[in-house]
Steps between C-alpha positions, in 0.01 A plus 500: 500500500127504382433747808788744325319483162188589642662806660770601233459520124709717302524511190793678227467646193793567273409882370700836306636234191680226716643803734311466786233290733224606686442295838095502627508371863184287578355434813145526614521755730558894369728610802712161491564607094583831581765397775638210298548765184606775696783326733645343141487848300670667823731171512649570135483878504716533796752200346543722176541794690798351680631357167401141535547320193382126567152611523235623256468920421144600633338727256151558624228344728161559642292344700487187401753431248893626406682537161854386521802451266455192303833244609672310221597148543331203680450391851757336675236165500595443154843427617540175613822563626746817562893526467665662796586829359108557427399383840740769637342757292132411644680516849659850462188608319266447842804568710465860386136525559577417816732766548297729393243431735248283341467094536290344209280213696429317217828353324295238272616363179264685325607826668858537426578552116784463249533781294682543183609877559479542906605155593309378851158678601263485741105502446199516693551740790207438656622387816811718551557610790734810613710517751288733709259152542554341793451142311832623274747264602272209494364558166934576410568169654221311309701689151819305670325191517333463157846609355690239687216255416557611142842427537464180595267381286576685174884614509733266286756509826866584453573652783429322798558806762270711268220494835735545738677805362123650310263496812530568912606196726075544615381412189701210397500400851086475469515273211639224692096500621354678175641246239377153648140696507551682129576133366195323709224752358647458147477059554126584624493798226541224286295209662175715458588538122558154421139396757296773317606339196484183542096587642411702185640127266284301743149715443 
């Protein structure tokens, strides 16, 4: 995580009266900038131009930085928990980014908003990858398995066949393994909070 800091620092400003953000990419090298900035701007171009609406209009970029729509609402971390119907929503939201082509990479909390007008958008499009990729159905099956994870940690559940009829036999098949794993990094997740802690008291 420290090593990611060092190497990643963006930074958004909200700009054009509450209308619009401007997104600086940070790294320390020019030509890593220029392809992280680029691939993002040509990421959200191409999604408006096909009509895309869970994702943030481009409206300029250079180099180093991109001006996009500003999105309404909060992130979906400020919502300790989700009803079905919304869950759906996020789910038909990616499934169409998907279908268009394009797998997000990055499903986070932070990265998947509520808005007040739209509904369910994505941010951050930094590591989207097209369909022409040859990584695209891994990165498609790692959207698949933070949504199911967000399922089954966030989604008030009243329908119990809501996995089995939303995602392919593969993916819930490879929770069965994922799960036990997802649950043992958040116990040790947790264990490291509670040690740093309890070693910041002590000095």
């Amino acid at each position: 995580m420290q090593l990611k800091k060092l190497l990643k620092k963006n930074s958004v400003t909200v700009v054009d009266g509450n209308q619009a953000v401007i997104k600086v990419v940070g790294t320390p090298f020019d030509w890593l900038t220029r392809r992280l900035c680029r691939h993002e701007a040509q990421c959200l171009a191409k999604l408006t131009e096909l009509g895309f609406a869970g994702a943030p209009k481009l409206i300029g970029s250079n180099s180093n930085s991109m001006t996009m729509e500003k999105i309404d609402g909060t992130s979906l971390r400020r919502h300790p928990s989700l009803d079905q119907a919304l869950f759906l929503r996020i789910l038909a939201v990616v499934r169409e980014l998907h279908r268009l082509g394009f797998a997000h990479g990055n499903l986070r909390l932070d990265n998947i908003f509520i808005s007040d007008s739209r509904g369910p958008v994505l941010i951050d499009f930094e590591t989207c990858c097209p369909r022409s990729n040859p990584l695209f159905f891994l990165v498609q099956f790692n959207d698949d398995v933070r949504l199911y994870l967000l399922w089954q940690s966030r989604v008030v559940q009243t329908d119990r066949d809501l996995a089995r009829k939303s995602f392919p036999g593969y993916v819930t098949l490879a929770m069965f393994v994922i799960t036990p794993l997802n649950r043992l990094a958040g116990i040790l997740t947790s264990f490291k909070k509670k040690l740093r802690k309890s070693l910041r008291a002590s000095t």
